[in-house]
C-alpha positions in Angstrom: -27.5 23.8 2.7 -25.4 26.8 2.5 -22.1 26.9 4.8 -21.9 29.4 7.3 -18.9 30.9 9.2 -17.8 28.6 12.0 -17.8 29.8 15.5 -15.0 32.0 17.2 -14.3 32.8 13.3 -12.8 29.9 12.2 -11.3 29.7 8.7 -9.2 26.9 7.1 -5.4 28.0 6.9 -4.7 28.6 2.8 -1.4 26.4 3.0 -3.2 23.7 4.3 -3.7 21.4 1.2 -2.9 17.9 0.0 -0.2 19.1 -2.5 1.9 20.5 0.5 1.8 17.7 3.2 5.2 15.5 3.7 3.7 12.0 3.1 6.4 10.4 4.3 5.2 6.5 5.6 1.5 7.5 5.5 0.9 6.8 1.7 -2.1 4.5 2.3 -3.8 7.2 4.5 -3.2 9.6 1.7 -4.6 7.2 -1.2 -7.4 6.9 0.9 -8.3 10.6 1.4 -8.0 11.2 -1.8 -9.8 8.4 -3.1 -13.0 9.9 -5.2 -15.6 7.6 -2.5 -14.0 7.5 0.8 -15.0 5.5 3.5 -17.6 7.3 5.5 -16.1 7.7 8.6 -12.4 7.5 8.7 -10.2 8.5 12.4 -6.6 9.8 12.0 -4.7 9.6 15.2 -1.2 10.5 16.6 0.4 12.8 18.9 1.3 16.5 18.3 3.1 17.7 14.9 2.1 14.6 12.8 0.4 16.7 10.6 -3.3 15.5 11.8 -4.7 19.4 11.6 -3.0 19.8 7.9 -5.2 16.9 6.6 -8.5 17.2 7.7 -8.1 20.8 6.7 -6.7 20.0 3.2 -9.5 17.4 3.0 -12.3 20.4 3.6 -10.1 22.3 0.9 -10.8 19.4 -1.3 -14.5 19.1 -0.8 -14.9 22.6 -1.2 -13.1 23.0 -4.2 -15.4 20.3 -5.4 -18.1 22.3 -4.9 -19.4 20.7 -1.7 -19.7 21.8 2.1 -17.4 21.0 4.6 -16.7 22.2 8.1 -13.6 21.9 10.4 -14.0 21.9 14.0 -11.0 22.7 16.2 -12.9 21.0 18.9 -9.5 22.0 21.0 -10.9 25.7 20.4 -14.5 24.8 20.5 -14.7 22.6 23.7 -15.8 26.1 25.6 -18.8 26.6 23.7 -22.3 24.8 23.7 -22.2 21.8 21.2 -25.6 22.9 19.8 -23.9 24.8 17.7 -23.1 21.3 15.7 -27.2 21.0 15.0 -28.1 20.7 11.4 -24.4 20.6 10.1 -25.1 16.4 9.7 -26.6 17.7 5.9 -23.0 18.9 5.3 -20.8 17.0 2.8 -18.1 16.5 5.1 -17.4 17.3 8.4 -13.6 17.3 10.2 -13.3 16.8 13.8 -10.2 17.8 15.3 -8.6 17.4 18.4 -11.3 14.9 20.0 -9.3 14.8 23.1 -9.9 17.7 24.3 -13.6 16.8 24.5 -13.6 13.0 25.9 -15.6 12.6 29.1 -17.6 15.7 28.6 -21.4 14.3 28.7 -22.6 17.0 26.2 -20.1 17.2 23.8 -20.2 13.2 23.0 -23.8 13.4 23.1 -24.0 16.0 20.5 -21.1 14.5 18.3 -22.2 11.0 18.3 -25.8 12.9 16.8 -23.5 14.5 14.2 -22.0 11.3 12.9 -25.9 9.6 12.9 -27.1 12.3 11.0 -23.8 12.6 8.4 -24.3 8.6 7.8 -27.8 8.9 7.1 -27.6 12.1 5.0 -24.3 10.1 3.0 -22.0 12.6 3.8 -18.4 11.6 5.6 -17.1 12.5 8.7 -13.6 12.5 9.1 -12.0 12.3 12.6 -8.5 13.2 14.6 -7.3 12.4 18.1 -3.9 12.1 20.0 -5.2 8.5 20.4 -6.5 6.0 19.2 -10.6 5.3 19.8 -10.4 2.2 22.4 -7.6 4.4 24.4 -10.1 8.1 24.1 -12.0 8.1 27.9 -15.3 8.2 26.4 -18.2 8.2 28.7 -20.5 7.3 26.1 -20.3 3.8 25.0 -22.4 4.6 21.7 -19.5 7.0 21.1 -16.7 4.6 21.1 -18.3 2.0 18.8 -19.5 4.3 16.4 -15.7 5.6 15.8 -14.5 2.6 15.7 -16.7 1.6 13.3 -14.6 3.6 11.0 -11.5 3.4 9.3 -8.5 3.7 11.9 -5.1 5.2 11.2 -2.4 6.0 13.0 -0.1 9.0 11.4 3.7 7.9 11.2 6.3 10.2 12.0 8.5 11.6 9.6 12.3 10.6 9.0 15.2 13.4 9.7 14.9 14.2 5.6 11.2 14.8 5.8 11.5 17.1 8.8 14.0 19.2 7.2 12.1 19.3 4.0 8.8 20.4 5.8 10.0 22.9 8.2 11.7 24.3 4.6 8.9 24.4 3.2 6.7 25.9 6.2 8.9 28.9 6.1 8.6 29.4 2.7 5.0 30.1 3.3 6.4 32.6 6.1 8.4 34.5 3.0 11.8 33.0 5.3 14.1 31.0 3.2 16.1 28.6 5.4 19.2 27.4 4.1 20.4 23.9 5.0 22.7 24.4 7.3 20.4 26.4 9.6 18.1 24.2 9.4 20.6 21.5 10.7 21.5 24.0 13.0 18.0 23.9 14.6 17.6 20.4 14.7 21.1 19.6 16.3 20.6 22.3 19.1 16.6 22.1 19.7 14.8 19.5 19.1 14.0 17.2 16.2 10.4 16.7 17.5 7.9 18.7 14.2 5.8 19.9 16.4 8.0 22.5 18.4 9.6 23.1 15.1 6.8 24.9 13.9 6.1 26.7 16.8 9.9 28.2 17.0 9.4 28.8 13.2 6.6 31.1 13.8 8.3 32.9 17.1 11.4 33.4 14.1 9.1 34.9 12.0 7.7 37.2 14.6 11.3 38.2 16.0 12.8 38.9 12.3 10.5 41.2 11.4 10.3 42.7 14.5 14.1 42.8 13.7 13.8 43.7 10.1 16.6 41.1 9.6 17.3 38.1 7.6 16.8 34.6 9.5 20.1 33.3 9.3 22.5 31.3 11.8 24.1 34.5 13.7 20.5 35.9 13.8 18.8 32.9 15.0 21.7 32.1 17.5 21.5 35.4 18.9 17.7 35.6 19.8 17.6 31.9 21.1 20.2 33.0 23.6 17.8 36.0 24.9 15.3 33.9 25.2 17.2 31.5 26.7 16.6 28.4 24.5 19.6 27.4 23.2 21.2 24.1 24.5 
C-alpha cells in the first residue's frame, strides 16, 4: 500500500517527534509508544495542551521512519468531509485518530471509524487514538464504537509541573527561531496564564507580531503588544 496525501493537505508538523515531547508524569505512556510491539489499539485522552496531537504525530514520525505507513487524522479538521475517505486505509501500518470529540454522535463518522479499527486489527496494524475524554464519557451513538475503544489500552495524559511548562514553551520557541529568556518566560506565566495550551497559541501570535515588528521578543516588547491587544492582566 503506498501512502497518499491526506485530505485538506494534511502533513505531520517536522517538530513533532518523541525526542521533543516534555514527559513529565506520563513515562509509562511513553515506554509504551515506544515499545518495538505496541498494543494494537491504545486511546490517549486529556483536555487541550497536554500534548495529545504531538504524540500521535511523533508516533506516525516513528512508523514512517521505520519504513512503514501511517496516517494522522485531525478528525477536528476532517469532521466536514465524507468519512469514505477513511476506506482502504485499514491496510496501513498505523493509523492516528485525533480529536475524536469532535466527531461523537455523528452516525457516519462512527460508522466508518469503527470499520477502520475492524479492518486495522485484522490486517495487524495499530490504531492509536486521542480524545478530550475518556471512552465511557465520549457520547457515542454506536455501542459497537464504545466497546471496541475500550477494548484498548486507556491513558489519561498528566499535566505538566510549572518547570516542565517553562521548559516546553522554551523549547517551542526555539523551533519559532525566538529565544526566551527566563525571566520572560516567568513573565508570561505570572501575568497570563499557566494553562500550555494558550501558551502556545500566544507563542505563535509573538512570533507573528515580532516579525511583523522586526524586533526581538523580549519583556518591553512583549509588554507593549499584550497592552494593544489588550491581554495583559
Amino acid at each position: 500500500m503506498q501512502q497518499t496525501p491526506l485530505p485538506l493537505g494534511n502533513t505531520l508538523e517536522p517538530s513533532c517527534r518523541f525526542a521533543n515531547f516534555i514527559v513529565g508524569r506520563n513515562l509509562q505512556l511513553m515506554q509504551r509508544l515506544q515499545q518495538t510491539s505496541p498494543p494494537p489499539l491504545l486511546y490517549l485522552w486529556g483536555g487541550d495542551g497536554l500534548g495529545k496531537s504531538h504524540l500521535l504525530q511523533s508516533i506516525c514520525h516513528a512508523q514512517s521512519d521505520q519504513g512503514g505507513v501511517a496516517f494522522y487524522l485531525p478528525l477536528a479538521l476532517l469532521k466536514d468531509e465524507d468519512p469514505s475517505l477513511l476506506t482502504g486505509m485499514g491496510e496501513a501500518n498505523l493509523i492516528a485518530l485525533d480529536d475524536l470529540d469532535s466527531v461523537a454522535g455523528r452516525a457516519d463518522w462512527e460508522e466508518a471509524i469503527f470499520h477502520l479499527l475492524n479492518q486495522l486489527r485484522l490486517q495487524g496494524g495499530r490504531g492509536v487514538v486521542a480524545a478530550r475524554h475518556a471512552p465511557q464519557a465520549l457520547p457515542l451513538q454506536l455501542p459497537d464504537l464504545s466497546s471496541r475503544l475500550q477494548w484498548g489500552e486507556v491513558y489519561s495524559l498528566q499535566p505538566l509541573n510549572d518547570a516542565e511548562k517553562h521548559r516546553l514553551l522554551q523549547d517551542r520557541a526555539r523551533s519559532y527561531g525566538i529565544h526566551l529568556s527566563d525571566a520572560l518566560v516567568n513573565y508570561l506565566m505570572q501575568r497570563l496564564t499557566r494553562e500550555v495550551g494558550p501558551l502556545m497559541r500566544l507563542l505563535e501570535d509573538l512570533d507573528y507580531a515580532s516579525l511583523a515588528a522586526k524586533q526581538r521578543v523580549t519583556i518591553p516588547f512583549v509588554r507593549q503588544w499584550l497592552q494593544q491587544q489588550n491581554r495583559l492582566v
